[in-house]
VMD Tcl script that builds the backbone (N, CA, C; Angstrom):
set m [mol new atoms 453]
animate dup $m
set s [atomselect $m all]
$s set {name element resname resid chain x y z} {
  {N N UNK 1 A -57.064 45.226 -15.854}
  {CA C UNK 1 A -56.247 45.088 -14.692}
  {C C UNK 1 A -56.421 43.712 -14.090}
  {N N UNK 2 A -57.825 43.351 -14.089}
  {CA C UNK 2 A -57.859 42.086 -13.517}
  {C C UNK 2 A -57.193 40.954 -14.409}
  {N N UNK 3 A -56.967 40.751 -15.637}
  {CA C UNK 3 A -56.601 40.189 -16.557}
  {C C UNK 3 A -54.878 40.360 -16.258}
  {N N UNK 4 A -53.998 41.130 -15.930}
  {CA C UNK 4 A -52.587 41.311 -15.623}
  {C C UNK 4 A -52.539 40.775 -14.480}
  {N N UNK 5 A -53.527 41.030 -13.506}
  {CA C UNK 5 A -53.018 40.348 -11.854}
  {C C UNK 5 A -53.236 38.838 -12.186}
  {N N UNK 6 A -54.177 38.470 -12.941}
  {CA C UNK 6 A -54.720 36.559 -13.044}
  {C C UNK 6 A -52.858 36.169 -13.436}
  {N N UNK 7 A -52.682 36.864 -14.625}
  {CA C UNK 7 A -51.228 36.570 -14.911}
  {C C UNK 7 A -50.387 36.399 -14.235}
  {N N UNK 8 A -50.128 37.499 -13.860}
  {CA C UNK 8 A -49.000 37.264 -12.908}
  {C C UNK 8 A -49.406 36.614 -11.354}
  {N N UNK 9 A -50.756 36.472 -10.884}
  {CA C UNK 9 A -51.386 35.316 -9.862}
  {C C UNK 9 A -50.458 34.277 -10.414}
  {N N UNK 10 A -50.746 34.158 -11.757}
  {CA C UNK 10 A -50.534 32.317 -12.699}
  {C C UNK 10 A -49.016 31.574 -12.810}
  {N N UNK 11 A -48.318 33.136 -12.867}
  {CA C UNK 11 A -47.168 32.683 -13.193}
  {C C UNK 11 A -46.455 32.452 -11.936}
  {N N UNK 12 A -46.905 33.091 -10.461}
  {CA C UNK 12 A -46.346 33.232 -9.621}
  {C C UNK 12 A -46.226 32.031 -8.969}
  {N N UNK 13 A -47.728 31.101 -9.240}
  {CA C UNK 13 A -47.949 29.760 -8.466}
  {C C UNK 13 A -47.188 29.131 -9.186}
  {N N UNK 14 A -46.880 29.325 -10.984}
  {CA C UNK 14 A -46.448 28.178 -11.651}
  {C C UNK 14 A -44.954 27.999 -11.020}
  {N N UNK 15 A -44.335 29.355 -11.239}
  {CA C UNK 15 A -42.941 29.305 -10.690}
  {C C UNK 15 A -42.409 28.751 -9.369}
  {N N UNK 16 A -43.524 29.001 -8.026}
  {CA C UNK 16 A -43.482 28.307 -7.060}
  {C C UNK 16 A -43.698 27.410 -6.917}
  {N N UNK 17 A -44.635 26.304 -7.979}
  {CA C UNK 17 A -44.418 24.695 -8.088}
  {C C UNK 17 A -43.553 23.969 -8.615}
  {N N UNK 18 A -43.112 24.626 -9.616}
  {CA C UNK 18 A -41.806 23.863 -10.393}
  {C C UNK 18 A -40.373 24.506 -9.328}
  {N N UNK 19 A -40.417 25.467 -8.426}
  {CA C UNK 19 A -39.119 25.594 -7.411}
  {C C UNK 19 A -39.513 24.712 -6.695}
  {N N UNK 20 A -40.922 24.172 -5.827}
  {CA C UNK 20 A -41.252 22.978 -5.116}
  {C C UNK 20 A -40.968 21.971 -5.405}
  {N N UNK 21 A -40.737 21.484 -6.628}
  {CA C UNK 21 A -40.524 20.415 -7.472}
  {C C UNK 21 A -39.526 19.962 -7.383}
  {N N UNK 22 A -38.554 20.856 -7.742}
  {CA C UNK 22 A -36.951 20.595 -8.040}
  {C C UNK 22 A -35.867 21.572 -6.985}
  {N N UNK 23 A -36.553 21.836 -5.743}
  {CA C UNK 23 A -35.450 22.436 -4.813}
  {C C UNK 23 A -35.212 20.837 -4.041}
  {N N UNK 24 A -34.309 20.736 -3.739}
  {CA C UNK 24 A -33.363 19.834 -2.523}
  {C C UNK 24 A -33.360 20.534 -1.118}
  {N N UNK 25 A -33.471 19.540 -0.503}
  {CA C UNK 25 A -33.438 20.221 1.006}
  {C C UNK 25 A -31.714 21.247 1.689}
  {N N UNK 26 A -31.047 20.691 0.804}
  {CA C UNK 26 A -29.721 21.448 0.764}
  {C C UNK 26 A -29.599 22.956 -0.045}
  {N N UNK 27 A -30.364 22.791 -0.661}
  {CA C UNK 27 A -30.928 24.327 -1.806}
  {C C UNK 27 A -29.431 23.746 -3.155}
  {N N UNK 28 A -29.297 22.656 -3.046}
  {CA C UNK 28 A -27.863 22.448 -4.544}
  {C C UNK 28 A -28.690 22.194 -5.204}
  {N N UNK 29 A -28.491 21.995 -6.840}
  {CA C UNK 29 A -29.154 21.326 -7.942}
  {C C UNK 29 A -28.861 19.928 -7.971}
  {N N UNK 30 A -29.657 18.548 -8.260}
  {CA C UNK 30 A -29.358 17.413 -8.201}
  {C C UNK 30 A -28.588 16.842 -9.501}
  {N N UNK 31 A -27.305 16.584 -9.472}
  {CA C UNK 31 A -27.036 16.338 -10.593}
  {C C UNK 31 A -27.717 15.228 -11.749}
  {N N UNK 32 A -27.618 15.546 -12.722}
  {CA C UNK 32 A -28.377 14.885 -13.515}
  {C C UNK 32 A -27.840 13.203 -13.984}
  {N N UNK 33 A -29.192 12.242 -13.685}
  {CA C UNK 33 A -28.312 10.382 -13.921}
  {C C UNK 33 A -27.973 9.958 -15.092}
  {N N UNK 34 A -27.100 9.257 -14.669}
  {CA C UNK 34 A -26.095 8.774 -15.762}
  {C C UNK 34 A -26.477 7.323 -15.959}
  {N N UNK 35 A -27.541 7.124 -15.310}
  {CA C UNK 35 A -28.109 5.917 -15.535}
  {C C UNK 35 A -29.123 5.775 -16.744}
  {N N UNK 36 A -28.786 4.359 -17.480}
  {CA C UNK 36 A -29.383 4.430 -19.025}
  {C C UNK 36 A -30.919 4.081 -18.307}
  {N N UNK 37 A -32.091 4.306 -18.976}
  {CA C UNK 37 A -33.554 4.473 -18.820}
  {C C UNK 37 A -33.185 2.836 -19.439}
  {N N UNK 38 A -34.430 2.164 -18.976}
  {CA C UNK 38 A -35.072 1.204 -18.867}
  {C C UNK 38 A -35.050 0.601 -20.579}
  {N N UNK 39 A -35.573 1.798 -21.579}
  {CA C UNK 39 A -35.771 1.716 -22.759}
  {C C UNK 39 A -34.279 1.638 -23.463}
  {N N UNK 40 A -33.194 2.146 -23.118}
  {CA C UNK 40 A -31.964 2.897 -23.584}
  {C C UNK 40 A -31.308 1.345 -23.182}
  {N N UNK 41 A -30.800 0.348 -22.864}
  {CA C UNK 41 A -29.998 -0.708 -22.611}
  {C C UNK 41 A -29.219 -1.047 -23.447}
  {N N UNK 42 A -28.304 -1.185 -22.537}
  {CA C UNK 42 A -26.517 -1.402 -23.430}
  {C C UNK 42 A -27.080 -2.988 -23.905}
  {N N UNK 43 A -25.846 -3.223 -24.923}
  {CA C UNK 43 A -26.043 -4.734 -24.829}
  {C C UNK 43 A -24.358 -5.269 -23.695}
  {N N UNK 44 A -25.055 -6.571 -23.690}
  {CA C UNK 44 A -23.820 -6.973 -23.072}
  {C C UNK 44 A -22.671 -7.675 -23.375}
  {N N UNK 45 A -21.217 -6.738 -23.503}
  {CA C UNK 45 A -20.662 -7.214 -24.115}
  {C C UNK 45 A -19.883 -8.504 -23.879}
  {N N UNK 46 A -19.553 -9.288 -24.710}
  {CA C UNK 46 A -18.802 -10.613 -24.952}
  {C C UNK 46 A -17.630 -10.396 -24.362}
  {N N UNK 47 A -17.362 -11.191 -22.848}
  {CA C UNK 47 A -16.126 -11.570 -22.865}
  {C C UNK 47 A -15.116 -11.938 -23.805}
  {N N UNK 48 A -13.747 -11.197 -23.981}
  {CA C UNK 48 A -12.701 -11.828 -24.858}
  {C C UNK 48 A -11.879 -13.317 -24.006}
  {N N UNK 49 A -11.981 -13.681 -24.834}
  {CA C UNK 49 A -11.234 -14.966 -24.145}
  {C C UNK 49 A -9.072 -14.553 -24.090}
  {N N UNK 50 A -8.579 -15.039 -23.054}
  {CA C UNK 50 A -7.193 -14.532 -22.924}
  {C C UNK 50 A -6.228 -15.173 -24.042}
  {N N UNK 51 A -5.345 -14.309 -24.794}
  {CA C UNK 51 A -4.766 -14.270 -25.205}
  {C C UNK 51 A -3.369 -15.004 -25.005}
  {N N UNK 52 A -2.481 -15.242 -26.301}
  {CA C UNK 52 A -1.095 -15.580 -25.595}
  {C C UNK 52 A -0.348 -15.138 -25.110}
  {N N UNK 53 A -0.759 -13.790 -25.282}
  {CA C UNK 53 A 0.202 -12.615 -24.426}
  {C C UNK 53 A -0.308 -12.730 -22.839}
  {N N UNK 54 A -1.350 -12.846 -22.108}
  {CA C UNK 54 A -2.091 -13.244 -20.785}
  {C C UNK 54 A -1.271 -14.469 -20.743}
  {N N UNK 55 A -1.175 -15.756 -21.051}
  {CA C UNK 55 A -0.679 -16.906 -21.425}
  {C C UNK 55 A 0.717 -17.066 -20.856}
  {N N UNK 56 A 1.535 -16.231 -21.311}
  {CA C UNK 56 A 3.080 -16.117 -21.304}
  {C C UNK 56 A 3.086 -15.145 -19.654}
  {N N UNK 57 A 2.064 -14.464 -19.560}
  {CA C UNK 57 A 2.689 -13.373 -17.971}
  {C C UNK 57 A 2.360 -14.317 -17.110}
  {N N UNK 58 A 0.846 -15.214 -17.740}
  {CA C UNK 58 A 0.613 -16.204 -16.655}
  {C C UNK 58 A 1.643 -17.072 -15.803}
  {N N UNK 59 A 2.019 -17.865 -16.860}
  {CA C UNK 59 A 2.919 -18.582 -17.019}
  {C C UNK 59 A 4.399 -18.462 -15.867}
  {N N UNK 60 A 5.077 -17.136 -16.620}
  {CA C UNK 60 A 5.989 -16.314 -15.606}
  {C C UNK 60 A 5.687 -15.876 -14.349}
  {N N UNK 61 A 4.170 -15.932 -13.925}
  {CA C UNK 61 A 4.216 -15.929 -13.000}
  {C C UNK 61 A 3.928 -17.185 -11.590}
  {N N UNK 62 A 3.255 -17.956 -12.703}
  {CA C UNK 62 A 3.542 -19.265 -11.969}
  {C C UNK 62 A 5.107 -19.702 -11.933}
  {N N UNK 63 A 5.469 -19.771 -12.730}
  {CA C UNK 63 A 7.025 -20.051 -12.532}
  {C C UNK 63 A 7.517 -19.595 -11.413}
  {N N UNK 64 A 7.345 -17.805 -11.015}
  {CA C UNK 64 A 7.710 -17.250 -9.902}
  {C C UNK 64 A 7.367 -17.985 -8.607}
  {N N UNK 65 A 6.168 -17.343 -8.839}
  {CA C UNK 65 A 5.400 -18.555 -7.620}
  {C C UNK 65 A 6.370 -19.542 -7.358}
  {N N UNK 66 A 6.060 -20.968 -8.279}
  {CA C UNK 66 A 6.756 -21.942 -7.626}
  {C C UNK 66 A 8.051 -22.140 -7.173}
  {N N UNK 67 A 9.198 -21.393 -7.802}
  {CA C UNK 67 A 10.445 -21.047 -6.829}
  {C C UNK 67 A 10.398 -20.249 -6.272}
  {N N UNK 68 A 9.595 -19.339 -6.032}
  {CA C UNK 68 A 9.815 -18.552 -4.705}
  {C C UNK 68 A 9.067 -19.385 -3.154}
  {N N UNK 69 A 8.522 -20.652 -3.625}
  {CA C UNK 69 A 7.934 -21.450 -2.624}
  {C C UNK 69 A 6.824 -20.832 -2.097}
  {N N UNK 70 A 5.941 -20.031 -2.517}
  {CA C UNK 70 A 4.678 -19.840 -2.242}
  {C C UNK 70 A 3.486 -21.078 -3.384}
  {N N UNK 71 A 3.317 -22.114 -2.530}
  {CA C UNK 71 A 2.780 -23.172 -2.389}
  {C C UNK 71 A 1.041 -22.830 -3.269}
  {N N UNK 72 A 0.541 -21.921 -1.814}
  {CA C UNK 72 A -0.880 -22.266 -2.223}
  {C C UNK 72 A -0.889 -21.344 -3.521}
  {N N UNK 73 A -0.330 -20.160 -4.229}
  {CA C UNK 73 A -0.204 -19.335 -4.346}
  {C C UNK 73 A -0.128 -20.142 -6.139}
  {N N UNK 74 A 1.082 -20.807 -6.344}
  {CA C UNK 74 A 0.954 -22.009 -7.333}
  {C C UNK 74 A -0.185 -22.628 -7.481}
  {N N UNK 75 A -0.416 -23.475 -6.862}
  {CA C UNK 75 A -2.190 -24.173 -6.747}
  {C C UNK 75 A -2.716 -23.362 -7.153}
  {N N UNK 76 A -2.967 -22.529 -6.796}
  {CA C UNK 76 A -4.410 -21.248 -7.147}
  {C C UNK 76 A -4.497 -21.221 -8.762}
  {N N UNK 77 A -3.347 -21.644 -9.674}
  {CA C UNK 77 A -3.017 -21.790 -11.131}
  {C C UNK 77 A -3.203 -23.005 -11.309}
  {N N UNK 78 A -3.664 -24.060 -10.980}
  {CA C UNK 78 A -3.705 -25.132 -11.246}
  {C C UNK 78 A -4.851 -25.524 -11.808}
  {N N UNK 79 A -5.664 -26.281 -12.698}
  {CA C UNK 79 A -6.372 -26.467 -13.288}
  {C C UNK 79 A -7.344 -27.828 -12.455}
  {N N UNK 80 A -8.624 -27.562 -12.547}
  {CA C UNK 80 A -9.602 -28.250 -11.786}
  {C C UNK 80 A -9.102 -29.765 -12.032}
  {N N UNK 81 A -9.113 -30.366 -12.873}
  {CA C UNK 81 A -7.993 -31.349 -13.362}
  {C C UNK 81 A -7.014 -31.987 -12.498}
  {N N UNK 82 A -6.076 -30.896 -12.289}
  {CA C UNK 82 A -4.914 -31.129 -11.896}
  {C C UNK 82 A -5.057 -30.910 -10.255}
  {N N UNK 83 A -5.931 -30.299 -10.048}
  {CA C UNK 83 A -6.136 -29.623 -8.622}
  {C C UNK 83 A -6.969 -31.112 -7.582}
  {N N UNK 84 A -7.701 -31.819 -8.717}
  {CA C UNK 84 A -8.135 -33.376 -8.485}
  {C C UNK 84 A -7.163 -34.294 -8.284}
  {N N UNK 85 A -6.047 -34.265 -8.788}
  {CA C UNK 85 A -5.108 -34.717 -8.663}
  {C C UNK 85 A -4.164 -34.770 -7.633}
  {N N UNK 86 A -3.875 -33.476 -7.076}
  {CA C UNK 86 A -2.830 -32.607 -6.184}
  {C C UNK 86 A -3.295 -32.523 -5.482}
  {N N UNK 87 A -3.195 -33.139 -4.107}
  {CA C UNK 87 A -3.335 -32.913 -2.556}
  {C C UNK 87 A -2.750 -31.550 -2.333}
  {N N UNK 88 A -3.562 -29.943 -1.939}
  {CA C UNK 88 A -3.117 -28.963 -1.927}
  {C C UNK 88 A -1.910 -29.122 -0.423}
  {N N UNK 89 A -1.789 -29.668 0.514}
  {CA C UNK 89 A -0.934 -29.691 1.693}
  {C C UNK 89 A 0.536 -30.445 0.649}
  {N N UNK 90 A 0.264 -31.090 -0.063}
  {CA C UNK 90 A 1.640 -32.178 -0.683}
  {C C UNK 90 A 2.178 -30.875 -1.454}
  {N N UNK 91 A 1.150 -30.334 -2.369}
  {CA C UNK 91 A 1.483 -29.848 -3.655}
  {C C UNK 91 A 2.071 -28.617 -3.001}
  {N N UNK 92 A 1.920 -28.004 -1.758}
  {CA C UNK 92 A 2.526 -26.847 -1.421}
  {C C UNK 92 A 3.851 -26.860 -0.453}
  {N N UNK 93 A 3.873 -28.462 0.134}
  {CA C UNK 93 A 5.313 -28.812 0.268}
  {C C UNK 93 A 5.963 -28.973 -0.647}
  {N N UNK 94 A 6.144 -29.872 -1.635}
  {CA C UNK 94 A 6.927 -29.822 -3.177}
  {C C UNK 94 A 7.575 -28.547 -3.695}
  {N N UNK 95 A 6.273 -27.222 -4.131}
  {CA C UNK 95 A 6.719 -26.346 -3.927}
  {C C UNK 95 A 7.693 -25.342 -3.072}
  {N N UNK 96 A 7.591 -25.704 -1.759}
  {CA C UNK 96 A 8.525 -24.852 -1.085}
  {C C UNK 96 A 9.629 -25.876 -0.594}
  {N N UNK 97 A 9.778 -27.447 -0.786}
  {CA C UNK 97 A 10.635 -27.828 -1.116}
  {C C UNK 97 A 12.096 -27.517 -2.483}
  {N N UNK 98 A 11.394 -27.474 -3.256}
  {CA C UNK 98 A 11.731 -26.780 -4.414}
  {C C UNK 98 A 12.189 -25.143 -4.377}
  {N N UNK 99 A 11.925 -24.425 -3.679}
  {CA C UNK 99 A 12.112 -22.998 -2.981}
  {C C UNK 99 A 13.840 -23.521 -2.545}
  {N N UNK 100 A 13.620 -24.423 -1.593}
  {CA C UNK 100 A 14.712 -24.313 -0.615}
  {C C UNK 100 A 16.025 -24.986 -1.373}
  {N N UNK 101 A 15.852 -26.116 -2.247}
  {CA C UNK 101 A 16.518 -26.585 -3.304}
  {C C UNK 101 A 17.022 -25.727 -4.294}
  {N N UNK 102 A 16.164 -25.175 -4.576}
  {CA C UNK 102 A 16.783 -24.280 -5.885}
  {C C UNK 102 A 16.979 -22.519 -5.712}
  {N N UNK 103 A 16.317 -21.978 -4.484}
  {CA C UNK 103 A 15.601 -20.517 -4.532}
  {C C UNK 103 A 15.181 -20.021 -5.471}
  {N N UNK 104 A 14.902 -18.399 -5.245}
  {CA C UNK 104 A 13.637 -18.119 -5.774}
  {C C UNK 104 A 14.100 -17.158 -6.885}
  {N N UNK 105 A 15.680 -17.487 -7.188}
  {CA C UNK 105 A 16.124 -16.349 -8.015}
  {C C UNK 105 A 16.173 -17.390 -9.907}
  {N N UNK 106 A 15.083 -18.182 -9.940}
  {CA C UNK 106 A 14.814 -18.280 -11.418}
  {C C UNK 106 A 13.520 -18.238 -12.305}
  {N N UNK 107 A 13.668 -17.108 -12.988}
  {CA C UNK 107 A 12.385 -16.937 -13.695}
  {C C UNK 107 A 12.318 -17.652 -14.622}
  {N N UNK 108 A 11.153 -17.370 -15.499}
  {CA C UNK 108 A 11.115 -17.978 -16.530}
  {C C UNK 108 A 11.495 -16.967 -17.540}
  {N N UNK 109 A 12.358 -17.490 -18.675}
  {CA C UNK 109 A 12.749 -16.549 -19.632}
  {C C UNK 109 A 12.794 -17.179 -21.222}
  {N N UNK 110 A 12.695 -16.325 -22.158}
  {CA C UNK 110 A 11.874 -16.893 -23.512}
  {C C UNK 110 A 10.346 -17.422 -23.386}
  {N N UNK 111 A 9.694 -17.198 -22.872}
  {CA C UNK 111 A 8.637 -17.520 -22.895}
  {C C UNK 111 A 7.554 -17.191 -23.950}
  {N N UNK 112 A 6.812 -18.057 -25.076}
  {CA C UNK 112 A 6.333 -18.316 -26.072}
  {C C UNK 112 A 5.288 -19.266 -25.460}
  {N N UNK 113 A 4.226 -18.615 -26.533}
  {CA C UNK 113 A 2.740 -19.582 -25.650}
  {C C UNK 113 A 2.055 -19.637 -27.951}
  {N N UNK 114 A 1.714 -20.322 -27.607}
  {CA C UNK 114 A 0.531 -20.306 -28.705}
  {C C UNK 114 A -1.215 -20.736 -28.313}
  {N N UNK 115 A -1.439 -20.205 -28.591}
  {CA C UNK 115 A -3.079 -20.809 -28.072}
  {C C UNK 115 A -4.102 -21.228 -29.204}
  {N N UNK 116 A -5.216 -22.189 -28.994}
  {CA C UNK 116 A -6.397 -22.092 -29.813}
  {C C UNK 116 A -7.050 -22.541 -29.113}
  {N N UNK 117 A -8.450 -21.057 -29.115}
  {CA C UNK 117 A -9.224 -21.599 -28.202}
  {C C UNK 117 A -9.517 -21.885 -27.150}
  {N N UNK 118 A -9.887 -22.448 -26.049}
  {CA C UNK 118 A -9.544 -22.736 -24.747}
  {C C UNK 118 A -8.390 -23.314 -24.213}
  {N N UNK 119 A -7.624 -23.486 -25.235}
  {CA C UNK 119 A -6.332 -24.627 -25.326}
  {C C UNK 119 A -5.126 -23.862 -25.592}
  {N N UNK 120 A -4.088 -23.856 -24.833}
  {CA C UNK 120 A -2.723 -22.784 -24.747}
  {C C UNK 120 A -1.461 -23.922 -24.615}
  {N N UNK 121 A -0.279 -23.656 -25.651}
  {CA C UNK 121 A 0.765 -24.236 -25.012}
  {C C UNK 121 A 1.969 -23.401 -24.850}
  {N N UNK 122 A 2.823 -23.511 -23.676}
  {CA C UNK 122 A 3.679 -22.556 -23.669}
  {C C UNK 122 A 5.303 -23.188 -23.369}
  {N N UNK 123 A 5.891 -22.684 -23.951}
  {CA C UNK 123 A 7.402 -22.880 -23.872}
  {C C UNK 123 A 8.286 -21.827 -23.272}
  {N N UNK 124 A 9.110 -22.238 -22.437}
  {CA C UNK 124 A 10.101 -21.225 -21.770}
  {C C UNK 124 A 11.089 -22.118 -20.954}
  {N N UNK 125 A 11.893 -21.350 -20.669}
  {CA C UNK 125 A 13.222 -21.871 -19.909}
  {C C UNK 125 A 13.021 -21.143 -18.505}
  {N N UNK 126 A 13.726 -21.989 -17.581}
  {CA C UNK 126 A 13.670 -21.575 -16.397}
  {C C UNK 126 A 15.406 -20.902 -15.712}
  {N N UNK 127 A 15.530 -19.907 -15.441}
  {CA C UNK 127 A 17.093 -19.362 -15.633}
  {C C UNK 127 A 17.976 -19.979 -14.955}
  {N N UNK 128 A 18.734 -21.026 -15.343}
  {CA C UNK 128 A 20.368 -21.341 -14.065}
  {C C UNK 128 A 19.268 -22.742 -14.108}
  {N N UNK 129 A 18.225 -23.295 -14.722}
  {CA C UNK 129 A 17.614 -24.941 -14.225}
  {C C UNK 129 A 17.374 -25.164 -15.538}
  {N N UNK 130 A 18.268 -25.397 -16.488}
  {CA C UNK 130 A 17.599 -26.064 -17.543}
  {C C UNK 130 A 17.077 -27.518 -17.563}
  {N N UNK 131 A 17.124 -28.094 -16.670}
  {CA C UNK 131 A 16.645 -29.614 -16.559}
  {C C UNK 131 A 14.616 -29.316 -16.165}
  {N N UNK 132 A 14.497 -27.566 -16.042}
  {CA C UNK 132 A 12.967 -27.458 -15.904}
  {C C UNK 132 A 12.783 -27.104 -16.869}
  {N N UNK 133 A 13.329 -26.629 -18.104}
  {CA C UNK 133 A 12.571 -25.799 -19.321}
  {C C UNK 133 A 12.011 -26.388 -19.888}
  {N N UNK 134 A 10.429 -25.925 -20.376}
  {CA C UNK 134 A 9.592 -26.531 -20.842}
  {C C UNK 134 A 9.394 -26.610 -22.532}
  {N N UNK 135 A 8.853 -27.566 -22.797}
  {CA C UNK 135 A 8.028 -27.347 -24.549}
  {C C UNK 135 A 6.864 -27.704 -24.675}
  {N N UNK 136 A 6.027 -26.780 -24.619}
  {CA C UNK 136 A 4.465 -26.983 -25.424}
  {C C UNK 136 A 3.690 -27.168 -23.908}
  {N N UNK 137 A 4.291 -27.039 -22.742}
  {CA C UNK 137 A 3.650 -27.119 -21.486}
  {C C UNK 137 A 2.170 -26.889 -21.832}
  {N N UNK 138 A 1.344 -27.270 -21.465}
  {CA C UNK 138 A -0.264 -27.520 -21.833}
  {C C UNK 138 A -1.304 -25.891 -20.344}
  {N N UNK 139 A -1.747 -25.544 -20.808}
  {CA C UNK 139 A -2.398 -24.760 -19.934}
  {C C UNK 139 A -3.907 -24.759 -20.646}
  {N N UNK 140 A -4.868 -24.523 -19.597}
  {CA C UNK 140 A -5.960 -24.405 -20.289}
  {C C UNK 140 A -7.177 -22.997 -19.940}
  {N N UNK 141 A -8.032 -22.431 -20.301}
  {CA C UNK 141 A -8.638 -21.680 -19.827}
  {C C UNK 141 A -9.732 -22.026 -19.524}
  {N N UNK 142 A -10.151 -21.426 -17.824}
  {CA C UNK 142 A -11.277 -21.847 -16.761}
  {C C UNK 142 A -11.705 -20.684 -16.276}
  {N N UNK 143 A -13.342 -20.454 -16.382}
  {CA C UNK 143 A -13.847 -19.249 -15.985}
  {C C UNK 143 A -13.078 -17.810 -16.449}
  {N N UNK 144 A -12.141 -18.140 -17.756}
  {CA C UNK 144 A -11.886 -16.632 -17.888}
  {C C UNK 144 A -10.351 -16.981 -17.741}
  {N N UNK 145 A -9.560 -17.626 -17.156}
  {CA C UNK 145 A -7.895 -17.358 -16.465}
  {C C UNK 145 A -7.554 -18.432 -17.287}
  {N N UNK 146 A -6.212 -18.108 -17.347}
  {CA C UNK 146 A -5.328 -19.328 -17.986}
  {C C UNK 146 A -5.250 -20.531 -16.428}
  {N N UNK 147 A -5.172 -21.478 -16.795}
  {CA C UNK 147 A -4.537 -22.587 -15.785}
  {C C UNK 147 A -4.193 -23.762 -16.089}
  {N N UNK 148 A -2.750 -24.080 -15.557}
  {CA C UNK 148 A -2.032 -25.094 -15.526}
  {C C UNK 148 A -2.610 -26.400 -15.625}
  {N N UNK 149 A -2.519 -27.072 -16.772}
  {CA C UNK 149 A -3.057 -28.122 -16.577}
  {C C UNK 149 A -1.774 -29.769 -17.640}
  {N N UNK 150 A -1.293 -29.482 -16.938}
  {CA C UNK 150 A 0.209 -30.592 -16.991}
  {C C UNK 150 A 0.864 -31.370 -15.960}
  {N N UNK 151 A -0.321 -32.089 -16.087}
  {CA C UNK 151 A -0.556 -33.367 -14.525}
  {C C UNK 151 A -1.156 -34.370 -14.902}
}
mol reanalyze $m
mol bondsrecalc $m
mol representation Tube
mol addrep $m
């Protein structure tokens, strides 16, 4: 008899330390982490560098930008380069000069980019301004983004 009570004495404390253990003050179960252990580490993967397909939306959308006369908005695509170059107060009058001259109803259309490397060139027409359509327009990639660099 004494040998059945030690038992169940044993099991009673064990069960009440491991509920001490793992109850929450809310009485829920803690869900289990999804965090990799120390030992378990991803590697880190390699940025892809942007494509000509990134290249060409870029592109179209600088185009937008600059006839729709959002100034700084252009700049922000501009290449460290070119951005040395371009007084951002000039370069965002030009732009919305250009807004008011032409408006904001021409995209760019056909747009073709080829790239190698950090180095992109892109061709497209600008709709109703063919005296803007470009060939081989030069863009380059900085920190990751395509940017304008044809200055």
């Amino acid at each position: 008899m004494r040998t059945g009570a030690a038992i169940t004495l044993t099991t009673a404390l064990l069960v009440a330390t491991v509920a001490a253990c793992t109850s929450s003050g809310d009485d829920k179960a803690d869900p289990p982490s999804s965090r990799p252990t120390s030992a378990a580490k991803s590697p880190t993967p390699t940025p892809t560098p942007p494509d000509a397909v990134e290249l060409e939306r870029v592109a179209d959308t600088y185009v937008n930008l600059y006839f729709g006369g959002v100034g700084e908005g252009a700049y922000a695509f501009l290449s460290k380069r070119c951005r040395a170059k371009a007084d951002p107060a000039a370069y965002t009058a030009t732009v919305e000069q250009a807004a008011k001259d032409y408006g904001p109803d021409h995209p760019a259309t056909d747009v073709h980019a080829t790239v190698s490397g950090d180095m992109g060139r892109v061709s497209y027409k600008v709709k109703g301004l063919p005296k803007f359509d470009q060939q081989a327009q030069p863009w380059t990639v900085e920190n990751g983004t395509w940017k304008y660099d044809a200055c």
